[in-house]
VMD Tcl script that builds the backbone (N, CA, C; Angstrom):
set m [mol new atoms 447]
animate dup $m
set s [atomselect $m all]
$s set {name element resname resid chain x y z} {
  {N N UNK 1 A -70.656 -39.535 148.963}
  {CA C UNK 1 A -69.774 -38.444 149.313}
  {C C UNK 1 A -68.976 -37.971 148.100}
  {N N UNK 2 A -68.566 -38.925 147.563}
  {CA C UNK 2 A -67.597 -38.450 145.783}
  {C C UNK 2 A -68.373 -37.819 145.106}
  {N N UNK 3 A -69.863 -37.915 144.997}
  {CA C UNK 3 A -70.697 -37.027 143.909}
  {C C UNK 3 A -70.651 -35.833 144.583}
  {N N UNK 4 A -70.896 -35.425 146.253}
  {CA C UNK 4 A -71.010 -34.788 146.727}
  {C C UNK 4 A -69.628 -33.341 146.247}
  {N N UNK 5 A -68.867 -34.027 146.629}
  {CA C UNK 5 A -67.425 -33.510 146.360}
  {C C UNK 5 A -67.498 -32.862 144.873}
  {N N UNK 6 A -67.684 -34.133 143.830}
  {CA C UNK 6 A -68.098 -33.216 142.380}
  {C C UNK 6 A -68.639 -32.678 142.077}
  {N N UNK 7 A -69.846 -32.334 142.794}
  {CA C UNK 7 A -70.848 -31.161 142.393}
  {C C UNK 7 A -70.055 -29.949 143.075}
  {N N UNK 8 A -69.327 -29.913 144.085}
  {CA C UNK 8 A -68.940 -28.564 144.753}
  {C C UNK 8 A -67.881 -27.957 143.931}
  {N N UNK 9 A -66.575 -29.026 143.549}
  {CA C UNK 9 A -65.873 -28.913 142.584}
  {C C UNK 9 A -66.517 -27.936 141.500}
  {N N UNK 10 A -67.310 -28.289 140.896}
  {CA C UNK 10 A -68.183 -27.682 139.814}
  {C C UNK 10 A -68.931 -26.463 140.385}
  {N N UNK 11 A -69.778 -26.524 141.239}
  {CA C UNK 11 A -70.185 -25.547 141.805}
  {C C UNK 11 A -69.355 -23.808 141.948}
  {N N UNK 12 A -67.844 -24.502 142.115}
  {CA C UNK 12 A -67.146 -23.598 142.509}
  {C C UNK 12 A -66.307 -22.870 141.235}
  {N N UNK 13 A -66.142 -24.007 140.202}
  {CA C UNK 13 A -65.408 -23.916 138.846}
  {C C UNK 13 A -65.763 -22.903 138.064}
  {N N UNK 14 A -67.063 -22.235 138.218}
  {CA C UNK 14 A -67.814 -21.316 137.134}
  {C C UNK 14 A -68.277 -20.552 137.941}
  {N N UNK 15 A -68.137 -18.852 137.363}
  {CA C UNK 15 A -68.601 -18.036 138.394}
  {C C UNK 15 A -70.175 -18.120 137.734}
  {N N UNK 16 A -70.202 -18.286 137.012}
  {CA C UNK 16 A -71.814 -18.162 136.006}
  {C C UNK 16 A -72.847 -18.831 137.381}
  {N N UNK 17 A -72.108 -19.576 138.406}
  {CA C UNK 17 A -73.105 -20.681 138.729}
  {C C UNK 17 A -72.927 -20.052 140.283}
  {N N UNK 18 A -72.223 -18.723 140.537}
  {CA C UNK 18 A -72.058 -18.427 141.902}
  {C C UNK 18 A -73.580 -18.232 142.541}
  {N N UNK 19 A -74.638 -18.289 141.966}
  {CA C UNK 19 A -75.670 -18.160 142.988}
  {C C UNK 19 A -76.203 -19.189 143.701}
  {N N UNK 20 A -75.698 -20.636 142.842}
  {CA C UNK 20 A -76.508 -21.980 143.353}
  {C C UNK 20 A -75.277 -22.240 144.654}
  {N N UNK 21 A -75.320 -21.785 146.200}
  {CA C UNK 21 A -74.905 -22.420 146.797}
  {C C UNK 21 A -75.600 -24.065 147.754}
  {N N UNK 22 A -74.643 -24.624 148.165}
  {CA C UNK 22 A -75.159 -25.608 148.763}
  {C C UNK 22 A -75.595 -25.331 150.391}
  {N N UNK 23 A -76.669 -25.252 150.846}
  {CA C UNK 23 A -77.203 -25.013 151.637}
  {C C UNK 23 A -77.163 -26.442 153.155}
  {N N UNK 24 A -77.367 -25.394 154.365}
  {CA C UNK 24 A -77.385 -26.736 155.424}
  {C C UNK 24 A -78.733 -27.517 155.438}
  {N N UNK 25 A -78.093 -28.771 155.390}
  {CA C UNK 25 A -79.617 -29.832 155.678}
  {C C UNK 25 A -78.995 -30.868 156.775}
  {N N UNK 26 A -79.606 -31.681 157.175}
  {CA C UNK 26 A -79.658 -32.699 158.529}
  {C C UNK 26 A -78.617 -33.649 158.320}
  {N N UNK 27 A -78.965 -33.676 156.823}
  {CA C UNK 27 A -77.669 -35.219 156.239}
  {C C UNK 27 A -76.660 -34.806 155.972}
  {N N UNK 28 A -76.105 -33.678 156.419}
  {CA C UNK 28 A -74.654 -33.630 156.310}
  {C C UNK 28 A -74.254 -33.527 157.532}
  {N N UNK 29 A -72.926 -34.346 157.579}
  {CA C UNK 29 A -71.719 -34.358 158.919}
  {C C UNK 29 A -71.180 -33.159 159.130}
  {N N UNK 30 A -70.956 -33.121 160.290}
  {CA C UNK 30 A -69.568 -31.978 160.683}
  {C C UNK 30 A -68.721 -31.892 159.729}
  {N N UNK 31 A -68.470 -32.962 159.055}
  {CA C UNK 31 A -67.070 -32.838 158.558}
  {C C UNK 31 A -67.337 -32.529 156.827}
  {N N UNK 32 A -69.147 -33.200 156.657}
  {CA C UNK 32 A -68.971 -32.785 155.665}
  {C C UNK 32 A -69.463 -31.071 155.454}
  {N N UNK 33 A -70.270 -30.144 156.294}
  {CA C UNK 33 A -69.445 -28.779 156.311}
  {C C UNK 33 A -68.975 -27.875 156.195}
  {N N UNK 34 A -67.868 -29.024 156.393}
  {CA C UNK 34 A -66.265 -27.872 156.734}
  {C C UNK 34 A -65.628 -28.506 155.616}
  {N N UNK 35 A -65.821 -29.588 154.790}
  {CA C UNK 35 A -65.667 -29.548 153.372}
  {C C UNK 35 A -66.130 -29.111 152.468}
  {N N UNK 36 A -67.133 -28.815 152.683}
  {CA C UNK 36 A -68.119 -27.851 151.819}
  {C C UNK 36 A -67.381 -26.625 151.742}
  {N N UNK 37 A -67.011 -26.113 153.018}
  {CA C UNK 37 A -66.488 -24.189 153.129}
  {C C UNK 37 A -65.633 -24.795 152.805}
  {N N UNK 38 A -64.490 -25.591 152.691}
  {CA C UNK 38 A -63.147 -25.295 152.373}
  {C C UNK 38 A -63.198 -25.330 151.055}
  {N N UNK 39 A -63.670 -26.501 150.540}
  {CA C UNK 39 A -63.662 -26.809 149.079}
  {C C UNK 39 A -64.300 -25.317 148.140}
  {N N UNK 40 A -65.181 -24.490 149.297}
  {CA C UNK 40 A -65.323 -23.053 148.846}
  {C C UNK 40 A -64.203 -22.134 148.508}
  {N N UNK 41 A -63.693 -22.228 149.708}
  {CA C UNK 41 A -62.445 -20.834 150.048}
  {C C UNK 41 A -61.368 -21.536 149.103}
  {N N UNK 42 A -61.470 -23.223 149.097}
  {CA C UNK 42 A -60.374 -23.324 148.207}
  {C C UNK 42 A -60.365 -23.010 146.641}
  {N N UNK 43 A -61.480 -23.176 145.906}
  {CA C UNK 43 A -61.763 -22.387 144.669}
  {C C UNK 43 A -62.052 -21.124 144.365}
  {N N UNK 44 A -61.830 -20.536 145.570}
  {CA C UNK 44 A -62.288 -18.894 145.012}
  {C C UNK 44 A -60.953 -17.559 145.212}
  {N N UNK 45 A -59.435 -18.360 144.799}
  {CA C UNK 45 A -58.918 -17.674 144.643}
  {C C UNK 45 A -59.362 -16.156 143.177}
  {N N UNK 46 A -59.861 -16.910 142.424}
  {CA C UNK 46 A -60.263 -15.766 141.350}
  {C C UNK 46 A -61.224 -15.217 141.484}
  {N N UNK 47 A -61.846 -15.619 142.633}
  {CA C UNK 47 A -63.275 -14.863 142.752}
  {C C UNK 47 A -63.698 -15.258 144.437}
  {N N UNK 48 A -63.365 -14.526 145.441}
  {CA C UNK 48 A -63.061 -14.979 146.678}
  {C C UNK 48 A -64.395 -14.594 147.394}
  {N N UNK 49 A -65.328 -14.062 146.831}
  {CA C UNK 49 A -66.341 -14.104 147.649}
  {C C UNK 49 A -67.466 -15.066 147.148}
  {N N UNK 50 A -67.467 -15.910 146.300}
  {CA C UNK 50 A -67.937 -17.105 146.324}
  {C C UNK 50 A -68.167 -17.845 147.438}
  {N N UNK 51 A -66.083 -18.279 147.630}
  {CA C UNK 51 A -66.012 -19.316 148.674}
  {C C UNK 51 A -66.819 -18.427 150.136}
  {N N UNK 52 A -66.419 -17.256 150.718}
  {CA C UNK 52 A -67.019 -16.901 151.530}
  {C C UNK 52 A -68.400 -17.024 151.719}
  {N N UNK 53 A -69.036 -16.782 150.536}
  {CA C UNK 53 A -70.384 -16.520 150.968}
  {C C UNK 53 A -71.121 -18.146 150.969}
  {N N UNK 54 A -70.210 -18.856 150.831}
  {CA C UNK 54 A -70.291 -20.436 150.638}
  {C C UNK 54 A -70.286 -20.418 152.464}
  {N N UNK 55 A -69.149 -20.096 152.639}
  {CA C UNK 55 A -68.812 -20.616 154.628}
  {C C UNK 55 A -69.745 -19.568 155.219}
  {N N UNK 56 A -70.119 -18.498 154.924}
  {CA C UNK 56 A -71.399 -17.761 155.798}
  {C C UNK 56 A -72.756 -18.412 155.880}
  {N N UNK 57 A -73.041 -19.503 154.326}
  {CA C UNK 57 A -73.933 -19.922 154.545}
  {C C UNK 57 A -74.236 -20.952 155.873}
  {N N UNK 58 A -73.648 -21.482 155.785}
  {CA C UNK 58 A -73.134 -22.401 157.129}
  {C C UNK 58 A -72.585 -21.702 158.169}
  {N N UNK 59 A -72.553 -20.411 158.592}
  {CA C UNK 59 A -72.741 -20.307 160.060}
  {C C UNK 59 A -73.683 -20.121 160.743}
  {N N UNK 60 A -73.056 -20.218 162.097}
  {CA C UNK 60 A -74.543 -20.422 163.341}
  {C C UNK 60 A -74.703 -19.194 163.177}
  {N N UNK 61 A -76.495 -19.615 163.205}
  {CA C UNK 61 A -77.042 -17.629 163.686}
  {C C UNK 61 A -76.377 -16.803 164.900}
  {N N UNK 62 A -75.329 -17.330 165.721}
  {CA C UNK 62 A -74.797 -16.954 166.937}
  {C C UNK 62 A -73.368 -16.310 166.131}
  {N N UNK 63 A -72.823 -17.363 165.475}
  {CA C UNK 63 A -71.861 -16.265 164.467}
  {C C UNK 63 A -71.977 -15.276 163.810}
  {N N UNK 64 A -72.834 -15.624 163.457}
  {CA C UNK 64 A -73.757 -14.330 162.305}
  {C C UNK 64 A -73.705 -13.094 163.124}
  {N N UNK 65 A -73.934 -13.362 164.029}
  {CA C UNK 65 A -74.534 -11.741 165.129}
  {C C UNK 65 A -73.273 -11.167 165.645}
  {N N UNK 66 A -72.119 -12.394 166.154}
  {CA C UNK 66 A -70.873 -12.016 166.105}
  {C C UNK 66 A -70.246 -11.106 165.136}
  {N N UNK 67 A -70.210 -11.930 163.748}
  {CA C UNK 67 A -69.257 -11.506 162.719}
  {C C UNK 67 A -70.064 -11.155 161.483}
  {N N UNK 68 A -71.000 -10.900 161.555}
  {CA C UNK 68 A -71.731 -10.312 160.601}
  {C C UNK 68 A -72.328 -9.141 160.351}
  {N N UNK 69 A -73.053 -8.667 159.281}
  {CA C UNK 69 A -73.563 -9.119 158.354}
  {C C UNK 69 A -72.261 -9.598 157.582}
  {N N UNK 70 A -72.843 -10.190 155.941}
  {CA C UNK 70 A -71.891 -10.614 155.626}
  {C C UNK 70 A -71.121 -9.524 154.681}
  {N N UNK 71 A -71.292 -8.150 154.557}
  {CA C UNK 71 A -70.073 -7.483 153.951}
  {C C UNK 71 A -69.038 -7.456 154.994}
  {N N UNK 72 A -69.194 -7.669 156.068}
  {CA C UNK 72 A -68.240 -7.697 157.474}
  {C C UNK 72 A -67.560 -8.775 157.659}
  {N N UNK 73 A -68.391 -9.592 157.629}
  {CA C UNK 73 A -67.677 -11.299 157.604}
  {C C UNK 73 A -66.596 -11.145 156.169}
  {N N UNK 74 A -67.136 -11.004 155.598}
  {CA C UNK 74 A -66.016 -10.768 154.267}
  {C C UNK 74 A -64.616 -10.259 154.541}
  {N N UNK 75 A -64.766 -9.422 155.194}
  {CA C UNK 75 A -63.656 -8.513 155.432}
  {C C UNK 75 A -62.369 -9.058 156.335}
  {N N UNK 76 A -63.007 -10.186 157.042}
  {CA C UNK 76 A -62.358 -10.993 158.049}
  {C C UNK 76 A -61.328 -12.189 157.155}
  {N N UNK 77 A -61.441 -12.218 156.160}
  {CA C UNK 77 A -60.487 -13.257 155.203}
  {C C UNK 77 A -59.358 -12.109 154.511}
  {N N UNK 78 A -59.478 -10.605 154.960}
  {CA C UNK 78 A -58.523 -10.155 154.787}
  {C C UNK 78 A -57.682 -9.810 155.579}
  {N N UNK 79 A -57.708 -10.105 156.671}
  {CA C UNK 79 A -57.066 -10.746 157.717}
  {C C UNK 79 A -55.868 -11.453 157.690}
  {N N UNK 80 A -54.495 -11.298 157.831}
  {CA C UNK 80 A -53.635 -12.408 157.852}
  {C C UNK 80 A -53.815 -13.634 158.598}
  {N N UNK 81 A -54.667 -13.516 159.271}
  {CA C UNK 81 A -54.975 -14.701 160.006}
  {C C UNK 81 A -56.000 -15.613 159.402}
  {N N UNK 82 A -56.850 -14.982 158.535}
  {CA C UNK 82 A -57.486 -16.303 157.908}
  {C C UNK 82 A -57.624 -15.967 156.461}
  {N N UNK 83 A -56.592 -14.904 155.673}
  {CA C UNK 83 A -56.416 -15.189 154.408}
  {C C UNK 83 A -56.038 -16.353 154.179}
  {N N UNK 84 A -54.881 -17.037 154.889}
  {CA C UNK 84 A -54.620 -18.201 153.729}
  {C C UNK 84 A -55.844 -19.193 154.146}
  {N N UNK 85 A -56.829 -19.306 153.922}
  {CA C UNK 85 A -57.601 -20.368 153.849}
  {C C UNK 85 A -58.090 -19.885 152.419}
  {N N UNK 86 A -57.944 -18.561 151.750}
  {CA C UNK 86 A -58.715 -18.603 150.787}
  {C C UNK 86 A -57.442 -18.891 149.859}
  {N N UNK 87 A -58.273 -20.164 148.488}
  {CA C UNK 87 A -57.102 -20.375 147.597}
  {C C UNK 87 A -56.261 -21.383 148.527}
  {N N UNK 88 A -56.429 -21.955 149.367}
  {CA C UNK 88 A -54.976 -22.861 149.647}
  {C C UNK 88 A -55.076 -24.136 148.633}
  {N N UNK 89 A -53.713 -24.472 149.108}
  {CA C UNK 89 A -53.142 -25.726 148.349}
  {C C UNK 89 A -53.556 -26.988 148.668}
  {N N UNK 90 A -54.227 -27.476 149.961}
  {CA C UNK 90 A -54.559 -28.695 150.321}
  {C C UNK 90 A -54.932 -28.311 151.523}
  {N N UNK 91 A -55.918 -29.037 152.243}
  {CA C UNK 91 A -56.076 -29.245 153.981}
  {C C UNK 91 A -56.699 -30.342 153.877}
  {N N UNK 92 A -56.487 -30.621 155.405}
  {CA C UNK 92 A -57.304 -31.677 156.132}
  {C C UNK 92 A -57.896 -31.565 157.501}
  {N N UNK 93 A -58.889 -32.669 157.465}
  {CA C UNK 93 A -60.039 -32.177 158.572}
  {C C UNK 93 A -60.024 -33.307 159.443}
  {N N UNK 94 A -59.778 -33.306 160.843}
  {CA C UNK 94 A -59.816 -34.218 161.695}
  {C C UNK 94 A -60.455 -34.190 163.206}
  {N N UNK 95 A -61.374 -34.910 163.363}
  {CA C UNK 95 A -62.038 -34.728 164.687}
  {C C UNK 95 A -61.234 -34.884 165.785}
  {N N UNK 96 A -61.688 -33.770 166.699}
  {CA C UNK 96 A -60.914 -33.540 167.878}
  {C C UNK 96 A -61.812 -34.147 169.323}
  {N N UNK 97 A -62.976 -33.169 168.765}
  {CA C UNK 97 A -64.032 -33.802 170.143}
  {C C UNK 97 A -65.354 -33.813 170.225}
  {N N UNK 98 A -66.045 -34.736 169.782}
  {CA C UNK 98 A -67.549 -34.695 169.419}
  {C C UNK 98 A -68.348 -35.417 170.020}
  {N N UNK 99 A -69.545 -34.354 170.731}
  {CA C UNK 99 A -70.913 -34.792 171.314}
  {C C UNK 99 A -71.915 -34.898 170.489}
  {N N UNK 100 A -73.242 -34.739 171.191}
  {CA C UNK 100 A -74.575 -35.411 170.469}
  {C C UNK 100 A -75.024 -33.688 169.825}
  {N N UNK 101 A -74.090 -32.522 170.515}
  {CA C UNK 101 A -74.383 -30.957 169.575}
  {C C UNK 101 A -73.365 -30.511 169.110}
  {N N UNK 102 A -72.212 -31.021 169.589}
  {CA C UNK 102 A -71.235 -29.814 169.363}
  {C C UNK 102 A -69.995 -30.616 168.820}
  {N N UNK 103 A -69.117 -30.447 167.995}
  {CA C UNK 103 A -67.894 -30.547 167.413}
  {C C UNK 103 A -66.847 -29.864 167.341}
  {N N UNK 104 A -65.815 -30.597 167.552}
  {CA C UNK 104 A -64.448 -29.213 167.451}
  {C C UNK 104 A -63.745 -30.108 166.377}
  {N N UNK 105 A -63.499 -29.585 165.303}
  {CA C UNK 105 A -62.418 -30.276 164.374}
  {C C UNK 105 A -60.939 -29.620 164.034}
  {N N UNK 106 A -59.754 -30.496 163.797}
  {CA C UNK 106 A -58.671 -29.382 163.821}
  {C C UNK 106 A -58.322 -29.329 162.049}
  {N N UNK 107 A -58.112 -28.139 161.241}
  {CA C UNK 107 A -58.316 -28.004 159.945}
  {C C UNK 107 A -57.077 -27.706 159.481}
  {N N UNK 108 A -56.305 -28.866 159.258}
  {CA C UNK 108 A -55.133 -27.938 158.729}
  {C C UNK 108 A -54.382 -27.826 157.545}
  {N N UNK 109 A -54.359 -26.577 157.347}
  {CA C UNK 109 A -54.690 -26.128 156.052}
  {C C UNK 109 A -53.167 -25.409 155.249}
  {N N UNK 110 A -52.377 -25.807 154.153}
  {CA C UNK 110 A -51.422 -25.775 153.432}
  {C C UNK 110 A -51.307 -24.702 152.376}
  {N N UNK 111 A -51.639 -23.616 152.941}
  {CA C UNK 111 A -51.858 -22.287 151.878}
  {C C UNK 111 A -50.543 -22.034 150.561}
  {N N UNK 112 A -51.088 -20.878 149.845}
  {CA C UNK 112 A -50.693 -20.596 148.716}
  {C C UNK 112 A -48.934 -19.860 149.074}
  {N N UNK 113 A -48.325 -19.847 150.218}
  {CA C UNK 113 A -47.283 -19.166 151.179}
  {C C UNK 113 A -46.528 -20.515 151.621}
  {N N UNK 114 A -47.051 -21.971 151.186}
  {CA C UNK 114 A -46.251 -22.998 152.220}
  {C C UNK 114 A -46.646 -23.200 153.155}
  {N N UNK 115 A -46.740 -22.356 153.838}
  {CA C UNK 115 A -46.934 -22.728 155.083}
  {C C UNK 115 A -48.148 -23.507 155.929}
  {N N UNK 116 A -47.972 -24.335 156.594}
  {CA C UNK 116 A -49.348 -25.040 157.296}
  {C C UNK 116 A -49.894 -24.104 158.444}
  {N N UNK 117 A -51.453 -24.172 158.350}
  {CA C UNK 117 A -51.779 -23.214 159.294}
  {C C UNK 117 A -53.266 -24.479 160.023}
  {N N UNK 118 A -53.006 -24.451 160.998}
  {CA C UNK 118 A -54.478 -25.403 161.856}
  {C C UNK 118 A -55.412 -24.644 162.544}
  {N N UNK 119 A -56.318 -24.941 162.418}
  {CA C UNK 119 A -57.420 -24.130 162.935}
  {C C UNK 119 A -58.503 -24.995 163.672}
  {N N UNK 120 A -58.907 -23.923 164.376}
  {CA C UNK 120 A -60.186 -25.691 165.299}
  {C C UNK 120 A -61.126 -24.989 164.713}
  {N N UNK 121 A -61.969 -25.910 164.341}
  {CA C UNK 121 A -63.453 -25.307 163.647}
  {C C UNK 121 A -64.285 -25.637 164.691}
  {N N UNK 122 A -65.381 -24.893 164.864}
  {CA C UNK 122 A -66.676 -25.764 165.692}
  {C C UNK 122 A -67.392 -25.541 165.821}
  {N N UNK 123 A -68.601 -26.865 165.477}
  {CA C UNK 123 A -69.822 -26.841 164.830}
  {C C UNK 123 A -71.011 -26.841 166.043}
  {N N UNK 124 A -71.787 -26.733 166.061}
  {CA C UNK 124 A -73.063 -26.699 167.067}
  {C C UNK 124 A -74.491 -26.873 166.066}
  {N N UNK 125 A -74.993 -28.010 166.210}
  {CA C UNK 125 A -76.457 -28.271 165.844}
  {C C UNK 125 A -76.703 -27.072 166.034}
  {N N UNK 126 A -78.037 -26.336 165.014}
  {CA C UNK 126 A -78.690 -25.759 165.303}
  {C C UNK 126 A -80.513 -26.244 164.780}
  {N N UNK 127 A -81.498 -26.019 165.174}
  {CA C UNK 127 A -82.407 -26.298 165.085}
  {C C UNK 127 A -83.829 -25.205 165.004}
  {N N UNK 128 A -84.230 -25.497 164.299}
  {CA C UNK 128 A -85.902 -24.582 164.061}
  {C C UNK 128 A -87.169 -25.491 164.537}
  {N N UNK 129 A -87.871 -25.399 165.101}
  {CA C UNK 129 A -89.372 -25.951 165.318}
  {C C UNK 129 A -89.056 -27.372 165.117}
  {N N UNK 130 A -88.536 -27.686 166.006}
  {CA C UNK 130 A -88.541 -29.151 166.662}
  {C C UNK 130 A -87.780 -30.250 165.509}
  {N N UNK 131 A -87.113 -29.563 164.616}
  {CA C UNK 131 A -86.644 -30.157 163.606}
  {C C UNK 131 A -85.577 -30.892 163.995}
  {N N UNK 132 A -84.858 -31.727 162.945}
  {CA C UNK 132 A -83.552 -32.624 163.668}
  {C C UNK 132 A -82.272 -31.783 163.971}
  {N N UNK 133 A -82.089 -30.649 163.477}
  {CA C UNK 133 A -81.213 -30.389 163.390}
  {C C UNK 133 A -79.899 -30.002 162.506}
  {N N UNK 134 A -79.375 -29.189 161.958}
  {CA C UNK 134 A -78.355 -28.973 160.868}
  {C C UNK 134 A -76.841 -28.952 161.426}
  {N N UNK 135 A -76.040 -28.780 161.234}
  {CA C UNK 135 A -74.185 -28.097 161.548}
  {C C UNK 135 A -74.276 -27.061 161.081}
  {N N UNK 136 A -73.754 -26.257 161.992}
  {CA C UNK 136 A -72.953 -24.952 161.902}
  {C C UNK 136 A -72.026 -24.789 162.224}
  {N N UNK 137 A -71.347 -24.010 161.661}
  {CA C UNK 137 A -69.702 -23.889 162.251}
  {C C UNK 137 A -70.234 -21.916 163.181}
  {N N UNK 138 A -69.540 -22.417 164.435}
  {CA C UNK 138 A -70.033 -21.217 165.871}
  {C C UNK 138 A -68.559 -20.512 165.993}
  {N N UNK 139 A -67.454 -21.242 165.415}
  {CA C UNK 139 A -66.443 -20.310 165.722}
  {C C UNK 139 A -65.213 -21.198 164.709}
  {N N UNK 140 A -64.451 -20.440 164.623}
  {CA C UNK 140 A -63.156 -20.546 163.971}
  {C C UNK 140 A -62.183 -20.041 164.348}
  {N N UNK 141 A -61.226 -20.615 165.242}
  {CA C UNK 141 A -59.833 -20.552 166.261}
  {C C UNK 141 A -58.789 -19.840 164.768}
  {N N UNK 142 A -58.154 -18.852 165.580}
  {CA C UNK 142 A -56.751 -18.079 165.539}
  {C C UNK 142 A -55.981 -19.251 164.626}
  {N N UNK 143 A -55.257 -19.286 163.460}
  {CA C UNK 143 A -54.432 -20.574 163.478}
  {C C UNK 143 A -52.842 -20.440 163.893}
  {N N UNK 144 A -52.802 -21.853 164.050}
  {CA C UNK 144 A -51.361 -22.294 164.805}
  {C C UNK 144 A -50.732 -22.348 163.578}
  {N N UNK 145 A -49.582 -21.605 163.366}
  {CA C UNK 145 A -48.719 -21.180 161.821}
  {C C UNK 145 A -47.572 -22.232 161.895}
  {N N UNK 146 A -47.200 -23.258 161.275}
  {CA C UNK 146 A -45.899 -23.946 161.032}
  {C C UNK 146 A -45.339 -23.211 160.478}
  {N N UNK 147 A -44.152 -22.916 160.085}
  {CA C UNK 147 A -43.374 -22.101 158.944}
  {C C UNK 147 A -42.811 -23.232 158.206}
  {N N UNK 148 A -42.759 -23.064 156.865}
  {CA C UNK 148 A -42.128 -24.113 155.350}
  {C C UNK 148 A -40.840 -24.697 156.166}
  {N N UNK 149 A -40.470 -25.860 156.117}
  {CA C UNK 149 A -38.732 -26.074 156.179}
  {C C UNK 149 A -38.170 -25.443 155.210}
}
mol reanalyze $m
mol bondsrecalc $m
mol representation Tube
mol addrep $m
């Protein structure tokens, strides 16, 4: 998981390298993801459609049809409601409720404003021709705003 983490780190560090994203495969967790997109959105304050096109890669084709294509999906991080995920300062990811398809995790996330914002992420296997299966993230909840003390 630590190499994992350093290659994204890096991945994300150089725009020279914005085309190699990390793609869904079977061996990654729910959780790892939604570390993947964050560790996106969290490096692409200087260049913010990186991290995006990092978390589009990883949505369900059911999102996609929702909130897509992706010049549209883009447009949705300009949003006060889910700008601060791009560029934040820290989050964390914690399971809420997980079956043998589906995941809800709560993400909460310490933007560039102070403020903590939580979000439920949630993932749904998806599958092609009898294959095992990948994570997708199917939706991303409104977040619950703390305000700074």
């Amino acid at each position: 998981m630590k190499l994992l983490i350093f290659i994204i780190i890096n991945l994300f560090s150089y725009s020279s390298m914005s085309e190699e994203f990390i793609k869904p495969n079977a061996d990654l967790s729910p959780k790892d993801v939604v570390e993947i997109q964050m560790l996106g959105l969290q490096s692409s304050l200087n260049n913010e459609n990186i991290g995006i096109e990092q978390v589009w890669i990883f949505a369900h084709p059911d999102n996609k049809k929702a909130t897509g294509p992706l010049e549209r999906f883009k447009l949705l991080f300009k949003n006060p409601l889910y700008q601060p995920l791009i560029g934040n300062q820290q989050y964390n990811i914690d399971i809420l409720n997980e079956t043998k398809d589906k995941v809800d995790l709560l993400v909460s996330v310490t933007a560039i404003d102070d403020n903590i914002y939580e979000y439920i992420w949630t993932l749904k296997k998806f599958s092609t021709d009898g294959d095992v299966g990948v994570w997708m993230t199917s939706a991303v909840s409104s977040p619950k705003i703390k305000k700074k003390s």
